[in-house]
N, C-alpha and C positions, 0 to 999 in steps of 0.2 A: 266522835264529837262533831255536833252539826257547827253550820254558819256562825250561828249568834253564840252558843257558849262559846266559839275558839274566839268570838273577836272579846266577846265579854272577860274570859281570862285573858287579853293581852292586853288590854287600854281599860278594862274596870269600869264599863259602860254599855248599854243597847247602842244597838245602829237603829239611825232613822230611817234608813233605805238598804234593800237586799235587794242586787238584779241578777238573774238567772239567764243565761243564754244557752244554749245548746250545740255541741257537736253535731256533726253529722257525717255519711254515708252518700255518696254521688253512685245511685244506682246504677247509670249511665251517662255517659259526653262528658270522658276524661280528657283534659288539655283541649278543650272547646271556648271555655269563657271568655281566655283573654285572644281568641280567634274571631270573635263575635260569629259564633253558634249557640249550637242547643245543650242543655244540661238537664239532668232530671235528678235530683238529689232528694234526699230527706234529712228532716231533722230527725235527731235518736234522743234516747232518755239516759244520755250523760252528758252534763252541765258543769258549768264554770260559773261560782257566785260571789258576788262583790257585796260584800256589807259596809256600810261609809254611817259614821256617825259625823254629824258638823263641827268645825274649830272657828275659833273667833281670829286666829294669824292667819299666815299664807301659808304655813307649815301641812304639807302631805308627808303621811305618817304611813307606809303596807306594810304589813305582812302577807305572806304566801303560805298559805299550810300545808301546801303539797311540797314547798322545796324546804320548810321550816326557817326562812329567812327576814330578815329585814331589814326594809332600806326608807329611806325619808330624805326630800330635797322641799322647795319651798317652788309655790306657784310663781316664780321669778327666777328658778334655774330648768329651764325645759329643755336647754339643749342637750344634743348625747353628745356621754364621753363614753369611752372607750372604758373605761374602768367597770361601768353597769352593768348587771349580769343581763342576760337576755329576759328573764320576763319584768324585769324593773324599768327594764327597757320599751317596753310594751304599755306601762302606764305612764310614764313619761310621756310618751309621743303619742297613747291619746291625749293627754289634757293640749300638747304641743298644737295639736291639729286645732284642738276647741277655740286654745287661743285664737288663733290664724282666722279660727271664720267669726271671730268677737265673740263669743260664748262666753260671761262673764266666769273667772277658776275664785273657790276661794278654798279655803284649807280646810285637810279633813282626814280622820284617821280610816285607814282603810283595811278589811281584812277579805282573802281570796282564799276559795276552795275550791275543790271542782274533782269529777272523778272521770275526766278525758283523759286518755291518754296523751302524753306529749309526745312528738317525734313519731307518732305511732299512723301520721296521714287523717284524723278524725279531724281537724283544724280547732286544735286544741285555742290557736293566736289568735282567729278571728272567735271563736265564743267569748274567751279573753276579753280582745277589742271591742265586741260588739255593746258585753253587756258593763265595760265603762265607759262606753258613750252613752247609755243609753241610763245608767245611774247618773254621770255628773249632768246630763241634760234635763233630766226631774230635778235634782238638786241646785241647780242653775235658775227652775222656775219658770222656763224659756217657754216661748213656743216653737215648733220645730216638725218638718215635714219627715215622715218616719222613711220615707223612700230614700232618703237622703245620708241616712245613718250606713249605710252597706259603703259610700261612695266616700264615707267618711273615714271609715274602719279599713276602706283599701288604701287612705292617701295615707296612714300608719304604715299600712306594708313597705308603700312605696316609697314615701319619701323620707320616714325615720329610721326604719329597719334595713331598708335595702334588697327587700324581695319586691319582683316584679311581678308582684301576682294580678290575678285577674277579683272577679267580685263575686263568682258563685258560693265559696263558702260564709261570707258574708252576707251574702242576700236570702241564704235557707236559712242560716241559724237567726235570722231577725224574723222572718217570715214563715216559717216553718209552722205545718197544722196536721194535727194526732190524725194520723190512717191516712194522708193524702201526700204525695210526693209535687213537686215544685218545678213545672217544666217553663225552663228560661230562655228566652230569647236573646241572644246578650247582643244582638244587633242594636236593640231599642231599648234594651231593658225589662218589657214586657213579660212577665208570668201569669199563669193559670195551673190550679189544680188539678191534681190528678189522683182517683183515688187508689191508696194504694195500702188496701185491708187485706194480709195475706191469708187471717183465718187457721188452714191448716199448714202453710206452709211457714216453714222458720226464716228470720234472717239473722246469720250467725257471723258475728266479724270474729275472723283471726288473727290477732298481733303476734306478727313472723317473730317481733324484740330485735329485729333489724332496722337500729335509727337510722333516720337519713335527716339531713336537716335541709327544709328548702329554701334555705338560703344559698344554698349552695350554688356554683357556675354552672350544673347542671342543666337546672332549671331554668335559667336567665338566657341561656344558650338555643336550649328547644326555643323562646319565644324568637330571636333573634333568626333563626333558622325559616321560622314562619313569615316574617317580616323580609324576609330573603324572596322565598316564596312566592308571597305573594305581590312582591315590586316588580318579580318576570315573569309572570301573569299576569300583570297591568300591561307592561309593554309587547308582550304578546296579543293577548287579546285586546290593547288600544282602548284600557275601561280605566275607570277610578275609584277602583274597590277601597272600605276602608279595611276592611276584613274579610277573611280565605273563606267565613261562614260564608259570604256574598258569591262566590264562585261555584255555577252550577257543574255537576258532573262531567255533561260535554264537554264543557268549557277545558276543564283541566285535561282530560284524555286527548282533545286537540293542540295542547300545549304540553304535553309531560316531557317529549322528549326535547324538550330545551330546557329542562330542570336538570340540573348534576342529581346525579342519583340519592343523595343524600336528604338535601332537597325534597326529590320526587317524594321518597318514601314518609316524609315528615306533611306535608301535603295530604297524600294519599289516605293518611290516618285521619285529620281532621275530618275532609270530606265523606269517609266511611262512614266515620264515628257519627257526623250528625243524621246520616241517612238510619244508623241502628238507634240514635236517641227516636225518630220519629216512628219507625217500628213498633219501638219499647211502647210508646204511647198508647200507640193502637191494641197493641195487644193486652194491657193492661186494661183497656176498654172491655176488650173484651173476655176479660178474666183469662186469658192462655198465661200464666206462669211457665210452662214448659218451654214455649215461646220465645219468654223472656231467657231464661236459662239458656238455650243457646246462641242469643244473641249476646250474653256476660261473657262466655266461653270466645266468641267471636274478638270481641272486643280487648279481652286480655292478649289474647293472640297479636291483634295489630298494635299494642300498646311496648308487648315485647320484641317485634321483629321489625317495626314499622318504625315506631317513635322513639325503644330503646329507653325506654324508661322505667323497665321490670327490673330485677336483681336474681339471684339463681334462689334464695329462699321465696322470695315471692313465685318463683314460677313453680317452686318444688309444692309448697302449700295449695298451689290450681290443682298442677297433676295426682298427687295425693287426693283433691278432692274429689276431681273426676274420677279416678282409680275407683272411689270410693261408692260415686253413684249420685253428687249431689244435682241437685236442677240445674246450678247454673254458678260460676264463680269467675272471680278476678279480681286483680291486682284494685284496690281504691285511692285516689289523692292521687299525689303529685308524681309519687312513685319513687324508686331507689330506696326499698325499704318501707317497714310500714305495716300495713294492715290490707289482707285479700277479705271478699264475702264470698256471702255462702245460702242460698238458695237452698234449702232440702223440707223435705215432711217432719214435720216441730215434732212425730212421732220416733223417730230416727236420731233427734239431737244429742243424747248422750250416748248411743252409740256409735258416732260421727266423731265423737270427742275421745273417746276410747279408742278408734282406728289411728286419726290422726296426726293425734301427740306424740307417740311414742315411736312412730314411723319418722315424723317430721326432725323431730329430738335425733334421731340415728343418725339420718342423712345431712343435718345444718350444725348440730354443737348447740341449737339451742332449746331454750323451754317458752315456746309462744303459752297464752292467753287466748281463750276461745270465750268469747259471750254472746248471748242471743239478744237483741237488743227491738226495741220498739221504734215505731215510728211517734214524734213526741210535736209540742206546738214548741214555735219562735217564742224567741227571747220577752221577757216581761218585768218589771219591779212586782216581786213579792207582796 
């Protein structure tokens, strides 16, 4: 059942508006954004859609057809309680934020689909977030700067939900464009295209079905870690960085050993990581996919030893790939769980899927999910 029948059998009506936002895949420059470095992400062609038909009260009325539930509060109760499940929660505190920058809310029955995984690291919350701001802002009638919706969708993370995340998955799944990858500046905020048409080569996500939620202290910890960081590299090097993305190579190698080792290695990854985002760049330039593949290979490596953000199924699903022969792989998102990619000859995929599974199945207790996925455009109303 698409969008419009599921919401037409539950309210007995068409929606006036369906917005479509998109997951995505961070190629390269994992734990960069909220570092102000570089990321190189793509949007993929699994989406999160919000159908809203208008009401004449203040009465918001969703359903969820992934979790089969329903919930309704009125444009006059926006604060969170603890009782809301978490994605009820997520439409809450966008309208909460719209309030806050005066976006007129007025009342509306809503239904949500979408074939992201959740918990699975694809940022299931910001396609979520993105594409009901970007429905109640048509609905709304407003005018409204589109650059401004990603800045929007992270003050949800932040300040209703309580993840301290950064803006990259936010800023692909609004911006995101079919065969080109999104390489972000998150010093400035600044992107540019990159194109990224692989032709013969597949890109295959693997969900390990090892949730991690990143909400969790995990995550909030790494940033804190960074923020540690780079406060004794300001006073080392006597600068006023606002971010570890600003600290050149030398720099850090002249100061490491004043970093507690823990420290150090949390450092050490950022600075790698954007020197392999800008790699990735070039070589995509110039068509080397092989190139890319061991710079992914690289990358998971500092991700698990460096920053300590990998789990033993995510590292088992690399090494099985490599075992296996693929171009290039690694852990994606946040990490602790989740979803690795997978680089290989789109000739090869299904029997990639045949080695995999059942090897992976042996060693973890679990039964992952293997799909070849597209590079797709940013979010849109229907």
């Amino acid at each position: 059942m698409n969008t419009i029948e599921l919401h037409k059998n539950i309210y007995d009506k068409l929606p006036r508006f369906i917005s479509q936002a998109p997951g995505r895949v961070n190629i390269i420059g994992e734990h960069t954004d909220y570092n102000g470095g570089y990321a190189l992400p793509v949007a993929i062609d699994r989406y999160i859609q919000v159908a809203l038909s208008p009401r004449k009260d203040p009465l918001i009325r969703v359903y969820s057809g992934n979790f089969q539930k329903y919930g309704e509060f009125t444009t006059r109760e926006l604060e969170r309680t603890e009782d809301d499940e978490l994605w009820l929660r997520y439409v809450k505190g966008t309208l909460w934020v719209l309030e806050d920058i005066g976006i007129p809310l007025y009342g509306a029955d809503l239904t949500i689909l979408g074939n992201v995984p959740t918990g699975a690291g694809l940022s299931s919350s910001a396609a979520l977030t993105v594409s009901l701001l970007l429905l109640f802002l048509t609905y709304a009638e407003v005018k409204y700067e589109k650059k401004l919706i990603p800045i929007y969708a992270q003050r949800v993370e932040n300040e209703y939900i309580g993840v301290n995340c950064g803006l990259m998955d936010q800023t692909i799944s609004l911006f995101g464009k079919k065969d080109n990858a999104l390489f972000i500046d998150f010093k400035n905020l600044g992107f540019s295209y990159v194109p990224f048409k692989l032709k013969d080569t597949a890109l295959l996500v693997f969900d390990t079905k090892a949730k991690r939620t990143l909400a969790s202290s995990a995550y909030n910890k790494r940033r804190s870690e960074c923020e540690e960081g780079l406060a004794i590299l300001n006073r080392c090097l006597n600068k006023d960085y606002r971010y570890l993305g600003e600290v050149e190579k030398e720099e850090f190698f002249s100061c490491r050993d004043g970093l507690p080792p823990l420290i150090r290695n949390r450092v050490k990854h950022v600075i790698g990581e954007n020197e392999r985002v800008i790699k990735v760049v070039d070589l995509l330039k110039r068509g080397d996919i092989g190139g890319v593949g061991e710079l992914l290979f690289k990358t998971h490596e500092s991700l698990a030893h460096l920053y300590e953000v990998s789990s033993f199924e995510l590292d088992t699903a690399v090494d099985l790939a490599r075992e296996f022969g693929v171009i290039g792989a690694r852990m994606t998102g946040a990490g602790f769980g989740g979803c690795t990619i997978n680089l290989l000859d789109r000739e090869k995929v299904d029997e990639f899927k045949s080695y995999i599974v059942p090897r992976y199945r042996e060693k973890t207790g679990l039964t992952p999910s293997v799909y070849e996925v597209e590079v797709s455009d940013g979010a849109h109303i229907l």
